[in-house]
Backbone as JSON, one array per atom type, in Angstrom:
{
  "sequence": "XXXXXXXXXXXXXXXXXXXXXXXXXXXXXXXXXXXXXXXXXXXXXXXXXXXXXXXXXXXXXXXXXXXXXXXXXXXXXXXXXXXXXXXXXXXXXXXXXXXXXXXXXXXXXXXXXXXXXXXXXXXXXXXXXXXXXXXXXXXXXXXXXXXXXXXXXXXXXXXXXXXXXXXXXXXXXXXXXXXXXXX",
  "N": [[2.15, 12.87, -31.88], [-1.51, 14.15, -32.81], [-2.83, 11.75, -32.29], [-1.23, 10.11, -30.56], [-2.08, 11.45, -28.11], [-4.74, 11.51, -27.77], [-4.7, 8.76, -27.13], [-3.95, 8.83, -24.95], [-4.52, 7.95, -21.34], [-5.25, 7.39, -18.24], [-4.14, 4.71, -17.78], [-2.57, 3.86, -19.27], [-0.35, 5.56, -19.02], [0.51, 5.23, -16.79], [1.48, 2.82, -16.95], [3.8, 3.07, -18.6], [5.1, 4.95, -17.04], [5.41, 2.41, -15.09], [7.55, 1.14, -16.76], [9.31, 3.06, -17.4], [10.19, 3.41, -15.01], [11.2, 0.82, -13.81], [13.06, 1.15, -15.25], [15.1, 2.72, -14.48], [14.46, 5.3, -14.36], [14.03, 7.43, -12.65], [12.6, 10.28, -12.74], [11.85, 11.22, -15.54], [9.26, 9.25, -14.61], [7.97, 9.52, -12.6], [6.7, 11.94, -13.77], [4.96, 10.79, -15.76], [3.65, 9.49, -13.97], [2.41, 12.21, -12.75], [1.1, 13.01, -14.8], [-0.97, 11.08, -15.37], [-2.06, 11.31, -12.76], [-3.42, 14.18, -13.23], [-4.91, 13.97, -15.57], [-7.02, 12.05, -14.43], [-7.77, 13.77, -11.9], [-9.02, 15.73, -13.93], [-10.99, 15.04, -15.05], [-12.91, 14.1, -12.92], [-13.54, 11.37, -12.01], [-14.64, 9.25, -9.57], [-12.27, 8.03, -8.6], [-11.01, 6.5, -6.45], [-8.98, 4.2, -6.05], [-7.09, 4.17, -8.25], [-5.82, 6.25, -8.3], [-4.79, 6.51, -5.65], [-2.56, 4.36, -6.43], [-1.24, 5.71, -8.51], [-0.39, 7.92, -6.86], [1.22, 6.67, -4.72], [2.96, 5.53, -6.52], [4.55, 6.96, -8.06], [5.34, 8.21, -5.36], [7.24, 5.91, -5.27], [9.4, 7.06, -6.92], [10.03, 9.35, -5.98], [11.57, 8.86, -3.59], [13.32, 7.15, -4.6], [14.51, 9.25, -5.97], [15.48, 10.34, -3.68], [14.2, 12.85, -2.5], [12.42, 13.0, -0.34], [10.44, 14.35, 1.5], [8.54, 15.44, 0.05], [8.04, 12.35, -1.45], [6.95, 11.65, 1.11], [4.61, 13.13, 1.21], [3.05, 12.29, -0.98], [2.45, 9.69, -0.42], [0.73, 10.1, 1.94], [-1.25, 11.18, 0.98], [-2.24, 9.22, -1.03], [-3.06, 7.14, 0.95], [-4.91, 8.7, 2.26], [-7.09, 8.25, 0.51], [-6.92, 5.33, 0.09], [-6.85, 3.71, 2.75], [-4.47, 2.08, 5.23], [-2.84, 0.92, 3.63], [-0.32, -0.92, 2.14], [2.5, -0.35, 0.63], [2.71, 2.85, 0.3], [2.33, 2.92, 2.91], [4.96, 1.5, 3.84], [6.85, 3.01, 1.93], [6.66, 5.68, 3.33], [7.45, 5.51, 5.56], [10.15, 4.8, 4.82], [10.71, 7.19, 4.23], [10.66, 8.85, 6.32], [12.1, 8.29, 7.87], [14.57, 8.39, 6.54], [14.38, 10.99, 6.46], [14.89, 11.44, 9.59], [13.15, 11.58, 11.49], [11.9, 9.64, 13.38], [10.06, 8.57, 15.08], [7.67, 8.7, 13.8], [8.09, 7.09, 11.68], [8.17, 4.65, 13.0], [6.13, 4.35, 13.59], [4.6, 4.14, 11.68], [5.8, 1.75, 10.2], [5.09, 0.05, 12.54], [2.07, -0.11, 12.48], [1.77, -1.08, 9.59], [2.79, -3.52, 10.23], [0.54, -4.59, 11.53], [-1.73, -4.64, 9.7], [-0.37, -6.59, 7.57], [1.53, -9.26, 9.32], [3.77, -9.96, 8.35], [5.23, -9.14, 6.58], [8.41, -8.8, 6.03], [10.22, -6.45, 5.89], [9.39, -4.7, 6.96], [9.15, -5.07, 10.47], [12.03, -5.55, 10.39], [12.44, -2.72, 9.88], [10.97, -1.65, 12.61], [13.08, -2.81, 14.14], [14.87, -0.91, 13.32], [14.29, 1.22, 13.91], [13.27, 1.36, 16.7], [15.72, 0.93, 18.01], [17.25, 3.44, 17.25], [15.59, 5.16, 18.7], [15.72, 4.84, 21.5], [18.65, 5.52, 21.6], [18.13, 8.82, 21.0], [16.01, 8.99, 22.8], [16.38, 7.61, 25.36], [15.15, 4.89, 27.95], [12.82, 5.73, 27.9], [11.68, 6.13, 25.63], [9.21, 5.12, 24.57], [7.27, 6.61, 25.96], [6.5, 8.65, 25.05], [5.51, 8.46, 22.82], [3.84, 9.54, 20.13], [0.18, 7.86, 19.79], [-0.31, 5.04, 18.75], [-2.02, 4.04, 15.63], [-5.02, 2.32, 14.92], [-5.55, -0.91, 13.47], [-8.6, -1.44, 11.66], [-10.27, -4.5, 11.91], [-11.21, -5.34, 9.14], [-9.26, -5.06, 7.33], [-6.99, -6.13, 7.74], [-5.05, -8.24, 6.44], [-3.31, -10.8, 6.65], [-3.31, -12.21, 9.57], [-4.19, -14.44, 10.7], [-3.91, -17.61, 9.04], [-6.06, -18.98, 6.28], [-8.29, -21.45, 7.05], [-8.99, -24.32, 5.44], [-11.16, -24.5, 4.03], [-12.45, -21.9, 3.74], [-13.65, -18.78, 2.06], [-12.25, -17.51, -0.81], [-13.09, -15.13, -1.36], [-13.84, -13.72, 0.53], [-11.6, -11.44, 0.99], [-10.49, -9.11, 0.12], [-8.64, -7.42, 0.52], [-6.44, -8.44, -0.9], [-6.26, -8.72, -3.74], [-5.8, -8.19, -6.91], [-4.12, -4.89, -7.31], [-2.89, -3.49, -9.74], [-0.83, -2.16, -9.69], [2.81, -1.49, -9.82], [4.88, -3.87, -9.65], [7.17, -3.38, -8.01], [8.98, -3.72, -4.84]],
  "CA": [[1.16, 13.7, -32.56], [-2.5, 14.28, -31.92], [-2.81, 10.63, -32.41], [-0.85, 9.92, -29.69], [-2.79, 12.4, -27.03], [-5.82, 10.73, -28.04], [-4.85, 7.71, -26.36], [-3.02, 8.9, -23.26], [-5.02, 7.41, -20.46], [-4.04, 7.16, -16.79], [-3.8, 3.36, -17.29], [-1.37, 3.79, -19.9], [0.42, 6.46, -18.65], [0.7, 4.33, -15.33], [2.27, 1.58, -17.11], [4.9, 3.88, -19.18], [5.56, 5.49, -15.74], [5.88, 1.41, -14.11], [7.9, 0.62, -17.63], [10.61, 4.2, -16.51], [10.77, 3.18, -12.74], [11.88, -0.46, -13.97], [14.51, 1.09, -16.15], [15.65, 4.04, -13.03], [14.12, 6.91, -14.94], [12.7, 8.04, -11.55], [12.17, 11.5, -12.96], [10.33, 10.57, -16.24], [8.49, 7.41, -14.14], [7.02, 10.64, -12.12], [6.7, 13.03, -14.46], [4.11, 10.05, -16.18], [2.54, 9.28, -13.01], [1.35, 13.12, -12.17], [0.26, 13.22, -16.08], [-1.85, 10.53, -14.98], [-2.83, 12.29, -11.78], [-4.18, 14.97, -13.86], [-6.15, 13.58, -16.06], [-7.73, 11.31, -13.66], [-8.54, 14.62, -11.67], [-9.85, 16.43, -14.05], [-12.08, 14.04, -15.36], [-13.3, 13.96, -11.94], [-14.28, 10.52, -11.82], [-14.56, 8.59, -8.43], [-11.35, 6.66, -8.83], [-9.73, 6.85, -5.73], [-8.29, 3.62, -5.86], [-6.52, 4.36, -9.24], [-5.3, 7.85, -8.06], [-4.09, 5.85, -4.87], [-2.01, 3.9, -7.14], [-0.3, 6.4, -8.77], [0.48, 8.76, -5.71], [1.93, 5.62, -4.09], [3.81, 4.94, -7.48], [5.27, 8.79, -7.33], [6.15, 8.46, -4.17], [8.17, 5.53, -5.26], [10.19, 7.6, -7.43], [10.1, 10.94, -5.08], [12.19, 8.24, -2.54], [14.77, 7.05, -5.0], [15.43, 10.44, -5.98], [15.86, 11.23, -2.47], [13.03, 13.85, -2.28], [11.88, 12.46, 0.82], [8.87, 15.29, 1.88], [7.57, 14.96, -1.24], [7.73, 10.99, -0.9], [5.72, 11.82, 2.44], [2.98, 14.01, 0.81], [2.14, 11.29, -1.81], [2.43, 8.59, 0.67], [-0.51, 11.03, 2.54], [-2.32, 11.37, -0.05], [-2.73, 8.11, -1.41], [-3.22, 6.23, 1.87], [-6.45, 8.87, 2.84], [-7.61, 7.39, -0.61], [-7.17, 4.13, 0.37], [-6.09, 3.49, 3.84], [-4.1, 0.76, 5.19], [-2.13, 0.08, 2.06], [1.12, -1.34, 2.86], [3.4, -0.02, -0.52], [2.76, 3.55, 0.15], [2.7, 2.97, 4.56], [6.64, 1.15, 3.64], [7.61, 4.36, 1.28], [6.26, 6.92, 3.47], [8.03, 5.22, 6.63], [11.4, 4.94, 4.63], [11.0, 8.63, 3.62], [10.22, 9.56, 8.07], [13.46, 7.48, 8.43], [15.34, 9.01, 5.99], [14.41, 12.63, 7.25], [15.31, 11.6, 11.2], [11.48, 11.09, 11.93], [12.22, 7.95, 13.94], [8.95, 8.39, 15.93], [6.46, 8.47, 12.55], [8.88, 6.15, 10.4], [8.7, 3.67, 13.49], [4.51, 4.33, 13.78], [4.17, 3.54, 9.94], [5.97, 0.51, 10.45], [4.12, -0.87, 12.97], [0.55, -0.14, 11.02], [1.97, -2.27, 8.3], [2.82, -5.24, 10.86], [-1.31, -4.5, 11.8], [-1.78, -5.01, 8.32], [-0.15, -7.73, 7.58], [2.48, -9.17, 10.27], [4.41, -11.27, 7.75], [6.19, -8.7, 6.03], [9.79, -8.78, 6.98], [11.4, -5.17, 5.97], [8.51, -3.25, 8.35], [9.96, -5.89, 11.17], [13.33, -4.72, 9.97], [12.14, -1.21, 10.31], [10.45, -1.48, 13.82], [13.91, -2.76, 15.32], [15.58, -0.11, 13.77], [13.61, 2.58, 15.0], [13.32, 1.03, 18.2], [17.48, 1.27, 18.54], [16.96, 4.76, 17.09], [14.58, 5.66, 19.15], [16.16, 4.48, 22.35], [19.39, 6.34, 21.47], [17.58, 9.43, 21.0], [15.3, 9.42, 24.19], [16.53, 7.19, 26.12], [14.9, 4.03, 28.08], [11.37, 6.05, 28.26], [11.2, 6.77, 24.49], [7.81, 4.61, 24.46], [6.24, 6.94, 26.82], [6.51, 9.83, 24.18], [5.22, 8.27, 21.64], [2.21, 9.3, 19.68], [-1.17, 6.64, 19.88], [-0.73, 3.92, 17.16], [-3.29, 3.94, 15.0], [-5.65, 1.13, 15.63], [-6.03, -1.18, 12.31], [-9.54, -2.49, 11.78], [-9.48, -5.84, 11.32], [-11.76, -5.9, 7.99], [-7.74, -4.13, 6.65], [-5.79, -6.83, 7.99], [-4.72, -9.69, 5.63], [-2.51, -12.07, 6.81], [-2.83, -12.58, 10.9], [-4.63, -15.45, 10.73], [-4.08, -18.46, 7.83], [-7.36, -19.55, 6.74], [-8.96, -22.72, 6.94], [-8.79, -25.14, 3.81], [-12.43, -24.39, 3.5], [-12.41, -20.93, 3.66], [-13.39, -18.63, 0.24], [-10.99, -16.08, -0.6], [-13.52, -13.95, -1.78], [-13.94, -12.57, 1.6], [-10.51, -11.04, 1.39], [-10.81, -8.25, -0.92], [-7.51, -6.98, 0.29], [-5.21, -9.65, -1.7], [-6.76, -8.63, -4.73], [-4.43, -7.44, -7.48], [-4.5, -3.5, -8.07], [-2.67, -2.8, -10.85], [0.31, -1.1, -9.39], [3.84, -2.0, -10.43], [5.62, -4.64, -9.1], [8.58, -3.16, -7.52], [8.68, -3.19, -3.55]],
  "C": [[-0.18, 13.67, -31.85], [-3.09, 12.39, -31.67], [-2.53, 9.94, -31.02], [-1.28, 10.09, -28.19], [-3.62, 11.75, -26.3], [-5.76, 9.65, -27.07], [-4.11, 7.7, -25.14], [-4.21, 8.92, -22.76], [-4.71, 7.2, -19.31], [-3.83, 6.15, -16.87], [-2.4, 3.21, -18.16], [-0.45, 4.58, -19.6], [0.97, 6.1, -17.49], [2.06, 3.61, -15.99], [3.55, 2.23, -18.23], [5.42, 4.11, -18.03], [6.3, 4.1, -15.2], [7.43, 0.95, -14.86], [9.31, 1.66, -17.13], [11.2, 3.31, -15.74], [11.34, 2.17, -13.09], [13.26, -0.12, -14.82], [15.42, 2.24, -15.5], [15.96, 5.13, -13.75], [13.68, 7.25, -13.95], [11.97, 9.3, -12.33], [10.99, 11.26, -13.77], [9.22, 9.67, -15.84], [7.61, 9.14, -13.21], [6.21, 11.57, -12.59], [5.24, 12.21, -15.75], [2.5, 9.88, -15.61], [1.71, 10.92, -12.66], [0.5, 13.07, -13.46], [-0.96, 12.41, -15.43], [-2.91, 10.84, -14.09], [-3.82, 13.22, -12.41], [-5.18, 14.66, -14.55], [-7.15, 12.62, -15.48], [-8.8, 12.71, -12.58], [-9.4, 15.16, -11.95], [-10.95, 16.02, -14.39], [-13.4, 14.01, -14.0], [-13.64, 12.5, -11.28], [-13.9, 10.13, -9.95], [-13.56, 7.68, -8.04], [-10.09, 7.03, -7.79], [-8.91, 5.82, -5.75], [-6.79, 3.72, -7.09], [-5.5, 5.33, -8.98], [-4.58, 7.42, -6.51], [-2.32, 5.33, -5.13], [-0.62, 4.4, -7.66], [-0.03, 7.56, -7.74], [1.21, 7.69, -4.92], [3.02, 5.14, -5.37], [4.75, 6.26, -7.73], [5.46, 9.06, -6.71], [7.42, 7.27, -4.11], [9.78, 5.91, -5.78], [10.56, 8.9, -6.94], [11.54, 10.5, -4.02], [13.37, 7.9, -3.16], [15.53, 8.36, -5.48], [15.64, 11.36, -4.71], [14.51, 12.44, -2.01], [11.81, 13.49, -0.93], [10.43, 13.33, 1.32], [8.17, 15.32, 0.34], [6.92, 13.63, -1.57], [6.28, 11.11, 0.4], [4.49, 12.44, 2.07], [2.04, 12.94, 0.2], [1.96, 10.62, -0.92], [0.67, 8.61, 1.16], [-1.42, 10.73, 2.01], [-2.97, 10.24, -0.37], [-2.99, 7.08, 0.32], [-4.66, 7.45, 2.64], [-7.18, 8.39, 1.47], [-7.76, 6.07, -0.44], [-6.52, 3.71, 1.62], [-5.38, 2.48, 3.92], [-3.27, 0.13, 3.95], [-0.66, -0.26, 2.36], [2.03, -0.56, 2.08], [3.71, 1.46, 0.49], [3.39, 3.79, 2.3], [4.35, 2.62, 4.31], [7.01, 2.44, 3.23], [7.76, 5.15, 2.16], [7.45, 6.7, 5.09], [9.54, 5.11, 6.29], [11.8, 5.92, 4.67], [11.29, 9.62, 5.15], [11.68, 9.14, 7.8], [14.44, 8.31, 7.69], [15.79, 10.21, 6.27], [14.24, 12.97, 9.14], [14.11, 11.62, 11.89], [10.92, 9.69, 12.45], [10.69, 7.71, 14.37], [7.84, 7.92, 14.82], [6.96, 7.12, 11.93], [8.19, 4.46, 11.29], [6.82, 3.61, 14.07], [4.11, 3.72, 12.29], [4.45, 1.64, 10.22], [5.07, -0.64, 11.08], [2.48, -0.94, 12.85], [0.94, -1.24, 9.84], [2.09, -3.63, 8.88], [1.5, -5.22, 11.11], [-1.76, -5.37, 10.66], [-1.78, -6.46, 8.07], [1.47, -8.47, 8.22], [3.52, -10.17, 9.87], [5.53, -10.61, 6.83], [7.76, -7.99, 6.82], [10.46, -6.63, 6.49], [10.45, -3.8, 6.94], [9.05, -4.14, 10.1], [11.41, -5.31, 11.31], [13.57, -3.45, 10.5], [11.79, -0.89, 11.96], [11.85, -1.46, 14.95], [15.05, -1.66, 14.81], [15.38, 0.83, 14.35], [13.4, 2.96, 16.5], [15.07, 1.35, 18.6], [17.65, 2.9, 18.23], [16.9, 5.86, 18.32], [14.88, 5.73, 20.61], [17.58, 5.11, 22.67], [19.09, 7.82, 21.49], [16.68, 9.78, 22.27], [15.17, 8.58, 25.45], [15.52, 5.39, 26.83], [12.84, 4.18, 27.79], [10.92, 6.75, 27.08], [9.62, 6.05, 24.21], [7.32, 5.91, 24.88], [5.69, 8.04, 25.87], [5.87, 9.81, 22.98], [3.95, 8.78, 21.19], [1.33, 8.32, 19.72], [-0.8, 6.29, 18.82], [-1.71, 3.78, 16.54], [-3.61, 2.7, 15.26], [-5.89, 0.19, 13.84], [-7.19, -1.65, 12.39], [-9.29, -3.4, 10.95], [-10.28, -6.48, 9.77], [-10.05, -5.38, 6.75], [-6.87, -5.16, 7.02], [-6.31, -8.25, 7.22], [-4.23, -10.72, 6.21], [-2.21, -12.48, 8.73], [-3.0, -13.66, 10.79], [-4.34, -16.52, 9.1], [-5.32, -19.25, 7.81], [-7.78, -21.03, 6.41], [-8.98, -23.15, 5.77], [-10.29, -24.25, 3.11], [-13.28, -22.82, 3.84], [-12.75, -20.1, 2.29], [-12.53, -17.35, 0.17], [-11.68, -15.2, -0.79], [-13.67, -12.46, -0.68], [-12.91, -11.92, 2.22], [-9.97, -9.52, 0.45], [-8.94, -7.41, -0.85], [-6.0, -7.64, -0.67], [-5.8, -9.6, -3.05], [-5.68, -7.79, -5.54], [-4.6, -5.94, -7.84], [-4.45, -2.73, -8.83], [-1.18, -2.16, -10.62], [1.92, -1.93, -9.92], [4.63, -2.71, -9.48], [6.75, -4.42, -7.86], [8.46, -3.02, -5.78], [9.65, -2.32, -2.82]]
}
């Protein structure tokens, strides 16, 4: 009822959407997250990290239902909102891979080892793309490649382990964002 309206919120509408995706409603878990989209738009507010969030959480469900260029748009989207984000760089690089885009899938990847060079399924990803990629163009598929994006290093988390006496505060990226669990 109007009751109900009233309190739709993108944060709640997020976490209905995270509450779907955990139970493999992709459709409804999307169909939550653009609600969310919307009213976060129209509102206008400044909340890109929020609106990050959920285009990276709608692209998780764009990917299990296969919808792969759609996966890739959100992906887009939410990563010029917040660059450097690993969730949405993984999705968007499963979604290249999926749609024979060895060269992007296998550029995402290695942005996320930039990132942070500890996560094993972009590792995973790099050597398949590399066998891919090598099947496909041969010994001189490097040479072809597009420029890797460069990460700056205030975006990278985990190269270095820091000193006992270190404060975390100056790590802003390991901070929790809200997004739903699922990788």
């Amino acid at each position: 009822g109007a009751a109900a309206a009233m309190a739709e919120s993108p944060g709640s509408l997020r976490r209905a959407g995270n509450e779907e995706f955990r139970r493999g409603q992709y459709g409804p878990a999307a169909a939550l997250y653009s609600r969310a989209l919307e009213l976060l738009e129209a509102a206008g507010a400044a909340a890109a990290e929020e609106l990050s969030v959920l285009l990276a959480n709608r692209a998780a469900c764009h990917l299990k239902d296969g919808a792969c260029s759609l996966c890739v748009q959100d992906c887009s989207r939410a990563l010029e909102l917040v660059p450097y984000r690993i969730k949405p760089l993984l999705r968007r690089a499963a979604a290249y891979e999926a749609l024979e885009q060895y060269q992007l899938a296998y550029m995402d990847y290695k942005t996320v080892l930039q990132v942070d060079c500890t996560i094993q399924a972009a590792h995973d990803g790099v050597n398949r793309m590399t066998k891919a990629l090598l099947e496909k163009d041969g010994v001189k598929w490097r040479q072809k490649l597009p420029p890797i994006p460069t990460v700056p290093v205030s975006a990278q988390t985990r190269w270095s382990v820091p000193s006992a006496g270190a404060p975390g505060a100056n790590n802003p990226a390991m901070a929790p964002t809200g997004e739903s669990g699922e990788s």
